[in-house]
Jmol script that loads the backbone (N, CA, C; Angstrom):
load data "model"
ATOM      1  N   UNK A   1     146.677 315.577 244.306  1.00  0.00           N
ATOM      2  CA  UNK A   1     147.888 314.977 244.807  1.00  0.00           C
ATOM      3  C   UNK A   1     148.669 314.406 243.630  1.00  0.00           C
ATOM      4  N   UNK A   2     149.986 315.196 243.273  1.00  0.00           N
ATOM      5  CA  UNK A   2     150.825 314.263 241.975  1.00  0.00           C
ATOM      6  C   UNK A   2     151.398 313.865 242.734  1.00  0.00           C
ATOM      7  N   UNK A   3     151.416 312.685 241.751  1.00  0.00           N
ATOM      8  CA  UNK A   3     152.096 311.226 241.800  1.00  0.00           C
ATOM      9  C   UNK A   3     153.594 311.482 241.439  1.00  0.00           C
ATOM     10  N   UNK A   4     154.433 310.767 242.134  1.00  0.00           N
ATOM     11  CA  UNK A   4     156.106 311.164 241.943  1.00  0.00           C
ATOM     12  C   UNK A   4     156.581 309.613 241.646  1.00  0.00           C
ATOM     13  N   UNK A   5     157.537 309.589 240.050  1.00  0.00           N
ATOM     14  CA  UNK A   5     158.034 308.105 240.161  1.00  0.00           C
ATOM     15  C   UNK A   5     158.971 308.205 240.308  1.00  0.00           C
ATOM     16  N   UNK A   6     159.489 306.854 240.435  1.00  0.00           N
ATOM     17  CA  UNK A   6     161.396 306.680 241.144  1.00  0.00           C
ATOM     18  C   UNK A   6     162.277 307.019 240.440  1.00  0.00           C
ATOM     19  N   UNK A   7     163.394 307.814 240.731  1.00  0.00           N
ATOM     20  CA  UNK A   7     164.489 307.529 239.758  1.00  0.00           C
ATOM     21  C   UNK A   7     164.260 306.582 238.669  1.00  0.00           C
ATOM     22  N   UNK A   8     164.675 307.270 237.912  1.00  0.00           N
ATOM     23  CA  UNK A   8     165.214 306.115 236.667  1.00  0.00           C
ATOM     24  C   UNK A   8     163.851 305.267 236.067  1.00  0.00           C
ATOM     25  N   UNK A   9     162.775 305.071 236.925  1.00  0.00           N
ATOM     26  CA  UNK A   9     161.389 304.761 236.195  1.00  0.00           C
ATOM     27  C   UNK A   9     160.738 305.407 234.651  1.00  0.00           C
ATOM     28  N   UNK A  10     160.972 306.305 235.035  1.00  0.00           N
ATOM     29  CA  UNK A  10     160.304 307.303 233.785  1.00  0.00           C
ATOM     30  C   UNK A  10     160.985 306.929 232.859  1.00  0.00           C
ATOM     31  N   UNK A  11     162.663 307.324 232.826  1.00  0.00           N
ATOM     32  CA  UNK A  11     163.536 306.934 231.429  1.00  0.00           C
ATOM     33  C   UNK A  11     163.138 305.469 230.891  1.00  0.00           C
ATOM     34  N   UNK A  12     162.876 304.536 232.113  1.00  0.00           N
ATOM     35  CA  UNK A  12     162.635 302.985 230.909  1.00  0.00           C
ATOM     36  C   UNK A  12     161.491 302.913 230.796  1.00  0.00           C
ATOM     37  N   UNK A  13     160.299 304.079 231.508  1.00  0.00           N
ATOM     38  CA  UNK A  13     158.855 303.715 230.621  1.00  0.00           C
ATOM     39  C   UNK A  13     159.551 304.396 229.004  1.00  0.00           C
ATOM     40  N   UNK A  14     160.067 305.681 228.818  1.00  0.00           N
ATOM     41  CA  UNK A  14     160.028 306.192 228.009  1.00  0.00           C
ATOM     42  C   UNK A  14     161.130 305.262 226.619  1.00  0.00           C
ATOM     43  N   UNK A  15     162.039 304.404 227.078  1.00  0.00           N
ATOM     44  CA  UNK A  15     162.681 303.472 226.572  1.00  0.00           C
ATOM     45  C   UNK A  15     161.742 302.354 225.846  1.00  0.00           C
ATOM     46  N   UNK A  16     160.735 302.053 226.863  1.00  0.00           N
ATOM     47  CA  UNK A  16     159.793 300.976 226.700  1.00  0.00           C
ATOM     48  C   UNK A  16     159.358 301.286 225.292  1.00  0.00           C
ATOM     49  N   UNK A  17     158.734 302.591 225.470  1.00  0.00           N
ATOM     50  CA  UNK A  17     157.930 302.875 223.839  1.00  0.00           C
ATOM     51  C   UNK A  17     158.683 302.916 222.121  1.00  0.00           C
ATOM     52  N   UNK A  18     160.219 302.564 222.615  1.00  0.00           N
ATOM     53  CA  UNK A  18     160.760 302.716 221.575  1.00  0.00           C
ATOM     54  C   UNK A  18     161.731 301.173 220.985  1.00  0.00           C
ATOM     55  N   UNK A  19     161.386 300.304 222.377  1.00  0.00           N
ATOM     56  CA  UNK A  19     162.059 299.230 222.542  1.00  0.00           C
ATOM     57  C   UNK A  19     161.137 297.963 221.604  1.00  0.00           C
ATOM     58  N   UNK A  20     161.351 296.895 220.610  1.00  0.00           N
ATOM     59  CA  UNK A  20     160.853 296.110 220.522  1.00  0.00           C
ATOM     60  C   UNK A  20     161.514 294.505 220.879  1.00  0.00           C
ATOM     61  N   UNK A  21     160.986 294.213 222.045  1.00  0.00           N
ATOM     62  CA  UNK A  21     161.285 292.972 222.858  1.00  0.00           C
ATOM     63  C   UNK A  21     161.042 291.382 222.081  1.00  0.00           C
ATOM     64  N   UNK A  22     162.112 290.786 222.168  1.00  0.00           N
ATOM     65  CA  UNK A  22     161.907 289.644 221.267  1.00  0.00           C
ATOM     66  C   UNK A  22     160.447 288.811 221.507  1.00  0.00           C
ATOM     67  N   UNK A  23     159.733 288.890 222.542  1.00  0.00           N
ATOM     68  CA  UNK A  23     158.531 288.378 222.660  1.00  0.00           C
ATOM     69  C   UNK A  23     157.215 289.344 222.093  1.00  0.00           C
ATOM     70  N   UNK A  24     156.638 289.208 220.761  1.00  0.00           N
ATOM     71  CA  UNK A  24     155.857 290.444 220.332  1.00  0.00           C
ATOM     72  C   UNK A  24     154.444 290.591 221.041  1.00  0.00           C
ATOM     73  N   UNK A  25     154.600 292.079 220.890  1.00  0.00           N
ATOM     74  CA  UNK A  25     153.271 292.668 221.855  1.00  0.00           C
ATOM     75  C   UNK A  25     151.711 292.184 221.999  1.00  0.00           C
ATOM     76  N   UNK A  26     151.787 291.810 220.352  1.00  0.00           N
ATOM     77  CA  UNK A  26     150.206 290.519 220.253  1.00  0.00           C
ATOM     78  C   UNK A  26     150.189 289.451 221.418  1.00  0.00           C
ATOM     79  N   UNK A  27     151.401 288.808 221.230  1.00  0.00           N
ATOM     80  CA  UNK A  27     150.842 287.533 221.900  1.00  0.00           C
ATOM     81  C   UNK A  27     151.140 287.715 223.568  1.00  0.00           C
ATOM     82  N   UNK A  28     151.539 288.777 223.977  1.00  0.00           N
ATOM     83  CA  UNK A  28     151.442 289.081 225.011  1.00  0.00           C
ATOM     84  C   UNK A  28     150.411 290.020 225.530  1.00  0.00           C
ATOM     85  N   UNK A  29     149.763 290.338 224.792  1.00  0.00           N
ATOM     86  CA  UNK A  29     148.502 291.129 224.887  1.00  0.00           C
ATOM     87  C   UNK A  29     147.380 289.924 224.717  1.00  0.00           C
ATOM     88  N   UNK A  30     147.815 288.694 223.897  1.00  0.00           N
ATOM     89  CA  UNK A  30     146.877 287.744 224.290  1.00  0.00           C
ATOM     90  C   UNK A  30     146.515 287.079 225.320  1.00  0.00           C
ATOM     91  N   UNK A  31     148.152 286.792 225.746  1.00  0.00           N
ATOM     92  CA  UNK A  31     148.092 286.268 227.034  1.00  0.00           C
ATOM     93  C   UNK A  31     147.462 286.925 227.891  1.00  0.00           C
ATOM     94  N   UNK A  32     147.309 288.076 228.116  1.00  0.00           N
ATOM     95  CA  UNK A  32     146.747 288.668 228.951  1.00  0.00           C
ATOM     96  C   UNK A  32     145.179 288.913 229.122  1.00  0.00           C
ATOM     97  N   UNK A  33     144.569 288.863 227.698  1.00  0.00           N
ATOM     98  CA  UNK A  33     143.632 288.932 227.750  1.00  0.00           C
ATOM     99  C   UNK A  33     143.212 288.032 228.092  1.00  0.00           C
ATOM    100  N   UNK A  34     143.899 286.164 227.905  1.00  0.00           N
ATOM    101  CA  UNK A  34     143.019 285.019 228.655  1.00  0.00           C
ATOM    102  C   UNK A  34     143.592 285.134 230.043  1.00  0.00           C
ATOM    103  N   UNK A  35     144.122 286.068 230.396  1.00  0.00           N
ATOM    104  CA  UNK A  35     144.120 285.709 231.862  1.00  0.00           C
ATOM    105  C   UNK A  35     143.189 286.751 232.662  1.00  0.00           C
ATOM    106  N   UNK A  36     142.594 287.361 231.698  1.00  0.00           N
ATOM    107  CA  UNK A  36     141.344 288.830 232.016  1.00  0.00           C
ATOM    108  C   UNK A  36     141.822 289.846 232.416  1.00  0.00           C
ATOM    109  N   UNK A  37     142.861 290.688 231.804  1.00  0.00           N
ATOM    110  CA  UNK A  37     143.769 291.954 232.043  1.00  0.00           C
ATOM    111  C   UNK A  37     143.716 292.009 230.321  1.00  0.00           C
ATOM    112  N   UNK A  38     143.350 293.195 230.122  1.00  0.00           N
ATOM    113  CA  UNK A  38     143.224 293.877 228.864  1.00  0.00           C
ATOM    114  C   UNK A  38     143.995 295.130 229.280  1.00  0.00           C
ATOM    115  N   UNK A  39     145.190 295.248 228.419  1.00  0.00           N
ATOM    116  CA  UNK A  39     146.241 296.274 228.694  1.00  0.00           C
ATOM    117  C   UNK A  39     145.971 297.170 227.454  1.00  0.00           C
ATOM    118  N   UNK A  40     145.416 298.322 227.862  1.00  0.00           N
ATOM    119  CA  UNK A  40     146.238 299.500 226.105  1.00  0.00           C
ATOM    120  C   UNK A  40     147.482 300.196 226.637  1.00  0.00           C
ATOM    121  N   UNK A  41     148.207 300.390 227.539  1.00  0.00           N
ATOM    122  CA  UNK A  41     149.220 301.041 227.684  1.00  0.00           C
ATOM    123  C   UNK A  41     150.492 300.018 226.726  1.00  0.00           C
ATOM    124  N   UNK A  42     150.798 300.700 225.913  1.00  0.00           N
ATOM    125  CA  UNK A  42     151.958 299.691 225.382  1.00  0.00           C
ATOM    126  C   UNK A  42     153.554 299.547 226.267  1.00  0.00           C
ATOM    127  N   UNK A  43     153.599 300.223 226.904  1.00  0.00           N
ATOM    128  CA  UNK A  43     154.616 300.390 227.669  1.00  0.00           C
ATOM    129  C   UNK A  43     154.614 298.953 228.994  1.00  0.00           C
ATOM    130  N   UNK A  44     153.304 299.057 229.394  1.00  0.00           N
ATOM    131  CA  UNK A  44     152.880 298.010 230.521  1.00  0.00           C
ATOM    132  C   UNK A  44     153.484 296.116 229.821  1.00  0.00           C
ATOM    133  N   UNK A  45     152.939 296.595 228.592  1.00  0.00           N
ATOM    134  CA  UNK A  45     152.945 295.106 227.581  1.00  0.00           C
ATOM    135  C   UNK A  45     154.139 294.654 227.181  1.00  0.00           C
ATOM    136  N   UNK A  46     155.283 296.099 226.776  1.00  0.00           N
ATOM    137  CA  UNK A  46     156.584 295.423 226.455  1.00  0.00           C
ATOM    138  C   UNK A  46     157.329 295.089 228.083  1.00  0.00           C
ATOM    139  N   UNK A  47     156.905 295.834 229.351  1.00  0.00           N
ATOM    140  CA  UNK A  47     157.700 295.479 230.333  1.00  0.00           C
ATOM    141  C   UNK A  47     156.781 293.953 230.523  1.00  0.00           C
ATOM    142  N   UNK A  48     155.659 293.746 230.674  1.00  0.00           N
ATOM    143  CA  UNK A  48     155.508 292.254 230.728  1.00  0.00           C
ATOM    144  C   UNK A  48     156.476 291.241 229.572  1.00  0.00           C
ATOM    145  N   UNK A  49     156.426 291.581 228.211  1.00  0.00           N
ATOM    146  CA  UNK A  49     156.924 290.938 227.331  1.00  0.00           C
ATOM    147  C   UNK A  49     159.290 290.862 227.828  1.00  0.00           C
ATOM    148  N   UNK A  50     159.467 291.806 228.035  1.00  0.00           N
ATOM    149  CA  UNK A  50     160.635 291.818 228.575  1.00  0.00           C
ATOM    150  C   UNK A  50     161.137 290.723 230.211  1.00  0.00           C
ATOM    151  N   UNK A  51     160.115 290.746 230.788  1.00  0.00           N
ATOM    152  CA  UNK A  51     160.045 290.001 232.182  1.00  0.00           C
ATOM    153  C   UNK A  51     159.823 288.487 231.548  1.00  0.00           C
ATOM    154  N   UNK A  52     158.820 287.868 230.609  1.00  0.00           N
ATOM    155  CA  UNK A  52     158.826 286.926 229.991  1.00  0.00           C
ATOM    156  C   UNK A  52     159.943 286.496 228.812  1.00  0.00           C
ATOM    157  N   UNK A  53     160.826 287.258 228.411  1.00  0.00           N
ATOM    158  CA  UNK A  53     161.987 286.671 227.690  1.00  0.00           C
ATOM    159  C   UNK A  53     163.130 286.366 228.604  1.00  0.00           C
ATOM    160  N   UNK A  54     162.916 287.236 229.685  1.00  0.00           N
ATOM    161  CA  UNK A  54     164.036 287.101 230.698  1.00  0.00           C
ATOM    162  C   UNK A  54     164.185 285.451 231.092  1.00  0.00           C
ATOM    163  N   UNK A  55     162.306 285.490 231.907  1.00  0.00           N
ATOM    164  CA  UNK A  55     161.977 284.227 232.322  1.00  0.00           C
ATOM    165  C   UNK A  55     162.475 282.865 231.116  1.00  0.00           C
ATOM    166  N   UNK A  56     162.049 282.747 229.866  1.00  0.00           N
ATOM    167  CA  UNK A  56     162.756 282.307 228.828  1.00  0.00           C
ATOM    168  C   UNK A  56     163.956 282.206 228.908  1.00  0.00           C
ATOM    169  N   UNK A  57     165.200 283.247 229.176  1.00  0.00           N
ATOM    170  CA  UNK A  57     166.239 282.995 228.876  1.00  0.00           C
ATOM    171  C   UNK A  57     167.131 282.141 230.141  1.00  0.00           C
ATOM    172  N   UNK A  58     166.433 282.424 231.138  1.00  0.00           N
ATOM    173  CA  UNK A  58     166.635 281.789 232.321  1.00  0.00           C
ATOM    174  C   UNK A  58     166.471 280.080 232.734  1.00  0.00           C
ATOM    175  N   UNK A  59     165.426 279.698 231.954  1.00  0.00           N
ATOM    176  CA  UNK A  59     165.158 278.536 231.481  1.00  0.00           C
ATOM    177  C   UNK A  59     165.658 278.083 230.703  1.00  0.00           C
ATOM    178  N   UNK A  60     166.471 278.794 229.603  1.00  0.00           N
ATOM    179  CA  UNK A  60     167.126 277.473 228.316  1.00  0.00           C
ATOM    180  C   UNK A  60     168.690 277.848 229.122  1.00  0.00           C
ATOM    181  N   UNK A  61     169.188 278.630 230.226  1.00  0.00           N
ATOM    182  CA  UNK A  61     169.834 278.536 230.364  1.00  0.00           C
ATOM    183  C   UNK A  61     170.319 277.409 231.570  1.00  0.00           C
ATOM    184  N   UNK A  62     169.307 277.267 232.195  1.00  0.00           N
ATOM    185  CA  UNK A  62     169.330 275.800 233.235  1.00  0.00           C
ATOM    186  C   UNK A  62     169.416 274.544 232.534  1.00  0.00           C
ATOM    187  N   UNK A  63     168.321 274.302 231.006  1.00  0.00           N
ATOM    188  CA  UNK A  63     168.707 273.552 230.067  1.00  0.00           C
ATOM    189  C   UNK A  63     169.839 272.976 229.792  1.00  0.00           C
ATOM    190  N   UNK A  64     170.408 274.442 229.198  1.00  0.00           N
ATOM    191  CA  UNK A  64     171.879 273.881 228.777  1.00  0.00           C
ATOM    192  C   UNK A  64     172.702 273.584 229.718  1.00  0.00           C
ATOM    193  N   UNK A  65     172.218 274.197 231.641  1.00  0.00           N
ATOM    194  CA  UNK A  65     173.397 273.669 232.479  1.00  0.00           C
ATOM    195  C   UNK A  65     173.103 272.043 232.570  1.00  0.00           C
ATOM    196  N   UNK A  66     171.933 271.822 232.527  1.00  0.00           N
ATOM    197  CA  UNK A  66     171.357 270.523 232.729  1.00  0.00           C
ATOM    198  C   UNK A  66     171.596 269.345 231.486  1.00  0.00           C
ATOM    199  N   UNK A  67     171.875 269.708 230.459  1.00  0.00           N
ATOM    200  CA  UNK A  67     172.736 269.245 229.446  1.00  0.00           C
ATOM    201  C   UNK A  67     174.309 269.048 229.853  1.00  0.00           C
ATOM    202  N   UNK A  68     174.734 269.781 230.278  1.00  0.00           N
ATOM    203  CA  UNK A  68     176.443 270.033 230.449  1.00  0.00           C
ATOM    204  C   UNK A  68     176.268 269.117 231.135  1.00  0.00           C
ATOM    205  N   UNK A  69     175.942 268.950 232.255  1.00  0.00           N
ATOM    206  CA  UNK A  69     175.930 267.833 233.772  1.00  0.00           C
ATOM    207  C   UNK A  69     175.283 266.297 232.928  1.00  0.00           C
ATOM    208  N   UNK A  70     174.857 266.324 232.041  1.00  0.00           N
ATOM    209  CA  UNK A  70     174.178 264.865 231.630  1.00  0.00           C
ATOM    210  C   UNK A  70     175.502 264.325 230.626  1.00  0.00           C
ATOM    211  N   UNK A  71     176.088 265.087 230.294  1.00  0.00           N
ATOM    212  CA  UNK A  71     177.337 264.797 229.085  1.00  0.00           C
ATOM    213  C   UNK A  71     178.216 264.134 229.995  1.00  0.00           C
ATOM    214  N   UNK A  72     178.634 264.945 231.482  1.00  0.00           N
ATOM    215  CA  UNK A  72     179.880 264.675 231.822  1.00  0.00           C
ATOM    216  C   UNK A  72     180.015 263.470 232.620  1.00  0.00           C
ATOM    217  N   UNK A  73     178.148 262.934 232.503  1.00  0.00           N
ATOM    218  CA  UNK A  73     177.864 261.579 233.293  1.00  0.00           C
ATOM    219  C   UNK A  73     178.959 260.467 232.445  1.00  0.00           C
ATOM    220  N   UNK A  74     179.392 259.024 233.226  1.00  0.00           N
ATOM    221  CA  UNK A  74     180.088 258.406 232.896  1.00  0.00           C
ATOM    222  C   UNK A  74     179.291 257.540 231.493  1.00  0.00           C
ATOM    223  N   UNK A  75     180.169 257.456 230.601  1.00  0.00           N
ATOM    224  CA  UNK A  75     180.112 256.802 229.211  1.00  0.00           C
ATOM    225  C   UNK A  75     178.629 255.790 229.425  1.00  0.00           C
ATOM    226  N   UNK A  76     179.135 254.605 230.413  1.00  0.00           N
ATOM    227  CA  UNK A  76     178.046 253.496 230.989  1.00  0.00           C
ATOM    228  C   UNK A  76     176.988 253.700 231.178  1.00  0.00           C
ATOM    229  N   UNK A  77     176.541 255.044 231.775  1.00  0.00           N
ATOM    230  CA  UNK A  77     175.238 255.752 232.627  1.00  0.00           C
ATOM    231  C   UNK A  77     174.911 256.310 231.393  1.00  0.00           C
ATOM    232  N   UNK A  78     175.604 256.997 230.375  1.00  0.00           N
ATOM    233  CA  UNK A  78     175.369 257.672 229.546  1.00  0.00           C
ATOM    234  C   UNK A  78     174.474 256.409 227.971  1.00  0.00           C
ATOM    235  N   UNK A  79     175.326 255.350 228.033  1.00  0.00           N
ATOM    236  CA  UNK A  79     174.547 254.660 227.021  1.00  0.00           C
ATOM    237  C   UNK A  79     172.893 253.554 227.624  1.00  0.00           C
ATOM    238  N   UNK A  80     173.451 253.291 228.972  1.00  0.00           N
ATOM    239  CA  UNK A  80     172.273 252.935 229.563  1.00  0.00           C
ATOM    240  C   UNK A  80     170.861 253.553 229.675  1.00  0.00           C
ATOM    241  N   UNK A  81     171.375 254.998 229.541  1.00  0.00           N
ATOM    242  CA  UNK A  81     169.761 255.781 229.571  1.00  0.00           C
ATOM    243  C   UNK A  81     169.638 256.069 228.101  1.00  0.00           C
ATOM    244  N   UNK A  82     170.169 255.497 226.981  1.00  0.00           N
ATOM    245  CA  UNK A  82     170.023 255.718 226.000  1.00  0.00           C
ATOM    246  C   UNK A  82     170.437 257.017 225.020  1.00  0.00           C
ATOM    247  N   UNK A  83     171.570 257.529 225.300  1.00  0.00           N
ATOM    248  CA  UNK A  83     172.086 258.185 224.539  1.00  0.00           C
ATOM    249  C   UNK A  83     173.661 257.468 223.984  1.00  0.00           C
ATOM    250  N   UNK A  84     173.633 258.278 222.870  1.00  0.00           N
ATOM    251  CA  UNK A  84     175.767 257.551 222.497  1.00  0.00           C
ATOM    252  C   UNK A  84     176.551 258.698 223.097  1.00  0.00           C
ATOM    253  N   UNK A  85     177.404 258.219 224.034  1.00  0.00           N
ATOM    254  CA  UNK A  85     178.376 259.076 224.588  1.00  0.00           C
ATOM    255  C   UNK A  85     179.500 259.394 223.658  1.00  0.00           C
ATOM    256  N   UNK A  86     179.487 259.286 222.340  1.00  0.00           N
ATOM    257  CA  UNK A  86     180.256 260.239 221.596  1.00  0.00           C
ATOM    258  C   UNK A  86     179.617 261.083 221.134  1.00  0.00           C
ATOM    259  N   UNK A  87     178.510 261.099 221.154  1.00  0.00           N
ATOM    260  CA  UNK A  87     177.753 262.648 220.356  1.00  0.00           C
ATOM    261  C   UNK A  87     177.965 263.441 221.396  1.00  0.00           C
ATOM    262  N   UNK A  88     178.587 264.422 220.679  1.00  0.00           N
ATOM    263  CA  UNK A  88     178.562 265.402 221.820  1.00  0.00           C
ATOM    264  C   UNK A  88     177.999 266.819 221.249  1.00  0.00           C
ATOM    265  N   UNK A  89     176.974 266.899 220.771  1.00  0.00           N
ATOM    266  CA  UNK A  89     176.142 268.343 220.298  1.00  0.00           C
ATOM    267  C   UNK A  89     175.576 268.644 221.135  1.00  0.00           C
ATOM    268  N   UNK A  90     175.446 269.928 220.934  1.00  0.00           N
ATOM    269  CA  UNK A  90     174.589 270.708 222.153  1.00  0.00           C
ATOM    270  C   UNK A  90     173.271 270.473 221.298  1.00  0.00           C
ATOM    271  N   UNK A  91     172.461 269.333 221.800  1.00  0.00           N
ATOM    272  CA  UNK A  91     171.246 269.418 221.727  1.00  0.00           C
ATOM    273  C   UNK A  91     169.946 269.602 222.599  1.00  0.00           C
ATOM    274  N   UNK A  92     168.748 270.812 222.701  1.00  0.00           N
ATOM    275  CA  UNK A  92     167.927 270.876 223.526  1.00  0.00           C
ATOM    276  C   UNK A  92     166.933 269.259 223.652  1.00  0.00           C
ATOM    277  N   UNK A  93     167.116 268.949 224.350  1.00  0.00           N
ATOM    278  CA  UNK A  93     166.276 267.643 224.624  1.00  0.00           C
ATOM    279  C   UNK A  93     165.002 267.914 225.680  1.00  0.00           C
ATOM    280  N   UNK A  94     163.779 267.102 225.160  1.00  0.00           N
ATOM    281  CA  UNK A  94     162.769 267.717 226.251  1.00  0.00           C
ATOM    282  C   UNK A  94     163.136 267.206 227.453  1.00  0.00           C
ATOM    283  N   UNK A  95     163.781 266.334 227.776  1.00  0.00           N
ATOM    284  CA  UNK A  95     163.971 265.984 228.868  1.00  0.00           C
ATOM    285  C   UNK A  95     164.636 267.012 229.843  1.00  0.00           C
ATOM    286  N   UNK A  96     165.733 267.639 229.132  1.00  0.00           N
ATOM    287  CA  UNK A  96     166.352 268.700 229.433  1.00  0.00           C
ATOM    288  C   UNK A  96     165.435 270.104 230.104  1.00  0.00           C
ATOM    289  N   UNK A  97     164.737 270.213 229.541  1.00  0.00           N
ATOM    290  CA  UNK A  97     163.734 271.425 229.490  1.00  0.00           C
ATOM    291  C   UNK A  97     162.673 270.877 230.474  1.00  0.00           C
ATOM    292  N   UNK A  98     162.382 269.777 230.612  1.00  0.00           N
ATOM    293  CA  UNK A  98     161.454 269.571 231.706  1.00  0.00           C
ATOM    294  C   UNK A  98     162.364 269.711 232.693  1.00  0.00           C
ATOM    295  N   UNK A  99     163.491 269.353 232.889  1.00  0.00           N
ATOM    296  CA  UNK A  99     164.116 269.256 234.468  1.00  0.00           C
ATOM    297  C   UNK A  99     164.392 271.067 234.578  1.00  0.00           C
ATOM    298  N   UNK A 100     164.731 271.416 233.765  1.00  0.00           N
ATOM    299  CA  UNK A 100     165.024 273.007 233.874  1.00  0.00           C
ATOM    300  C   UNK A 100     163.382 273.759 234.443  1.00  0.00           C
ATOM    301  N   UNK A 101     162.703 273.600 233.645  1.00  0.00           N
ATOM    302  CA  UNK A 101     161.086 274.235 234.017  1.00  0.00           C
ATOM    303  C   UNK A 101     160.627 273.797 235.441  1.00  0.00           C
ATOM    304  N   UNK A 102     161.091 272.448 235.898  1.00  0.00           N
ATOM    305  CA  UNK A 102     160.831 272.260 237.969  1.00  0.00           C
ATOM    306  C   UNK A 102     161.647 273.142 238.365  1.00  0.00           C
ATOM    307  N   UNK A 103     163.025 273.543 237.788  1.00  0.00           N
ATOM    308  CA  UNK A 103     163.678 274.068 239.020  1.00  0.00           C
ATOM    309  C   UNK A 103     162.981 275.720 239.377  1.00  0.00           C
ATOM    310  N   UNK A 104     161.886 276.065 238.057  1.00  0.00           N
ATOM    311  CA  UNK A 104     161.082 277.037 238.234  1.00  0.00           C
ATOM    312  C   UNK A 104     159.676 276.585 238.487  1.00  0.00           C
ATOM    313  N   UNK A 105     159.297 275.772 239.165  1.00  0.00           N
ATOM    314  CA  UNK A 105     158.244 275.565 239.410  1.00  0.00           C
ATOM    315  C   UNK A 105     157.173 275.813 238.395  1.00  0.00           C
ATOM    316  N   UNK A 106     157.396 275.336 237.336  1.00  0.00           N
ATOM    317  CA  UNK A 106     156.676 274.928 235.892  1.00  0.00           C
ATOM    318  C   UNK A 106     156.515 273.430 235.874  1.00  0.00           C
ATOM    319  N   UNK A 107     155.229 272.848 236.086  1.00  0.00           N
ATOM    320  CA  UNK A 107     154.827 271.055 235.922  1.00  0.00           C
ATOM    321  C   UNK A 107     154.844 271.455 234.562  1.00  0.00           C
ATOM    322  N   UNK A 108     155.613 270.029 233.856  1.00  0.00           N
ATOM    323  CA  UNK A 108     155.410 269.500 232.732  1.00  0.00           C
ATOM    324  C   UNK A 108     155.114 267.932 232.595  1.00  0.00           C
ATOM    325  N   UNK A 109     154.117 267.745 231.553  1.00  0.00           N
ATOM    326  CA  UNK A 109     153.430 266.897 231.750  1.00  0.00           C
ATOM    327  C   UNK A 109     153.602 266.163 230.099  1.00  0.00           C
ATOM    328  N   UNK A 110     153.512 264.473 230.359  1.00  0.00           N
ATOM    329  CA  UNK A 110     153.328 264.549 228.913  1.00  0.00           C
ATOM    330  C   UNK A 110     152.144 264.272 228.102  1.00  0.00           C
ATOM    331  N   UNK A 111     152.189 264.344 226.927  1.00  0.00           N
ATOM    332  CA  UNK A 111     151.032 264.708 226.070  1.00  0.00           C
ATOM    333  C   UNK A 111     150.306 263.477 226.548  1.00  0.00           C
ATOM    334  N   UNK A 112     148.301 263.316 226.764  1.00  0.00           N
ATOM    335  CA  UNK A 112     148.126 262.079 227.055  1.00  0.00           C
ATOM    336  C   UNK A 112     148.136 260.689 225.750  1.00  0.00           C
ATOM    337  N   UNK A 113     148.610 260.849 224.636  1.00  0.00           N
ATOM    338  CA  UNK A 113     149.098 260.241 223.484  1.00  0.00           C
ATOM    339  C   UNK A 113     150.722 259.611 223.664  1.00  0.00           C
ATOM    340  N   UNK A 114     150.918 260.449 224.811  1.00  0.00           N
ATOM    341  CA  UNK A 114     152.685 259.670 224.052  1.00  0.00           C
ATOM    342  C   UNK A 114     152.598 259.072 226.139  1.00  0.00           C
ATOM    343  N   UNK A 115     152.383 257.545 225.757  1.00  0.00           N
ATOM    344  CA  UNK A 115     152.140 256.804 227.151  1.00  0.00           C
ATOM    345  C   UNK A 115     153.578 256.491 227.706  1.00  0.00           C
ATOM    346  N   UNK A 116     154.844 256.658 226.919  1.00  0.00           N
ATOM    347  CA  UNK A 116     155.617 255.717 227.228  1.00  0.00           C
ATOM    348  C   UNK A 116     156.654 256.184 226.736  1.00  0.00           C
ATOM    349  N   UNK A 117     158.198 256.307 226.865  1.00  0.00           N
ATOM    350  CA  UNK A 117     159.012 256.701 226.463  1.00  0.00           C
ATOM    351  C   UNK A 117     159.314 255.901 224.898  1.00  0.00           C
ATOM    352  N   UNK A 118     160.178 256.394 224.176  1.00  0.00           N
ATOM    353  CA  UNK A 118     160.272 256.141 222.997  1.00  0.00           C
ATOM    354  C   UNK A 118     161.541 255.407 222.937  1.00  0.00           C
ATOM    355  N   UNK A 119     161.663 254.467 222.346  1.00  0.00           N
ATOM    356  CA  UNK A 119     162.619 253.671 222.777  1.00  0.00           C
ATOM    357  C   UNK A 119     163.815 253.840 221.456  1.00  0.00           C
TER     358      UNK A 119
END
end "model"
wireframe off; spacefill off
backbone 0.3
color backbone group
C-alpha cells in the first residue's frame, strides 16, 4: 500500500533539507533527545526547529506589545512602579517576557536566589 502526501508536503520536506533555520539542528536534536525522541531524519528536526522560532517570534512579539502598553501608562503609574517615564527605549525587560510567556501558557518562575524584587 503507497503512501500518498498532500499537496505541497513533499516540496517543503524537500525545502527542509536545504533550509537552515535560525534555531540549529544540535540543540534541537537535544531537546529532543531529553524529551526521549531521537530523530535522524533531518528534515523532521528543521520542521521542529522552524515551529520553535516561530513559537519564539511570537513571544518577543507579545513582549514588545506588552512594552508598548506599559510606556503609554500615565507618567505617575509609570514612576511609581519604578521606571523614568522619559526613557523611552525599546527595552526587553523580564518582566515583559514573563507577562508575554502566560499569555502562552509558559510559568515563569523566579530564580530561588533572587527573593525579592530589586529595588
Amino acid at each position: 500500500m503507497a503512501q500518498t502526501l498532500p499537496a505541497g508536503l513533499k516540496e517543503l520536506l524537500d525545502e527542509l533539507e536545504d533550509y537552515a533555520p535560525a534555531v540549529p539542528d544540535e540543540l534541537t536534536q537535544h531537546a529532543l533527545r531529553q524529551s526521549g525522541y531521537d530523530c535522524k531524519d533531518v528534515r523532521t528536526v528543521r520542521l521542529i526547529s522552524v515551529a520553535a522560532q516561530r513559537f519564539l517570534a511570537q513571544v518577543l512579539e507579545e513582549a514588545h506589545n506588552v512594552h508598548k502598553l506599559r510606556q503609554m501608562a500615565p507618567a505617575a503609574k509609570l514612576k511609581e512602579a519604578g521606571y523614568d517615564p522619559k526613557d523611552k527605549r525599546e527595552l526587553l525587560t523580564t518582566e515583559d517576557l514573563v507577562k508575554a510567556c502566560e499569555e502562552y501558557g509558559v510559568k515563569v518562575a523566579r530564580a530561588p536566589y533572587l527573593t525579592a524584587k530589586p529595588q
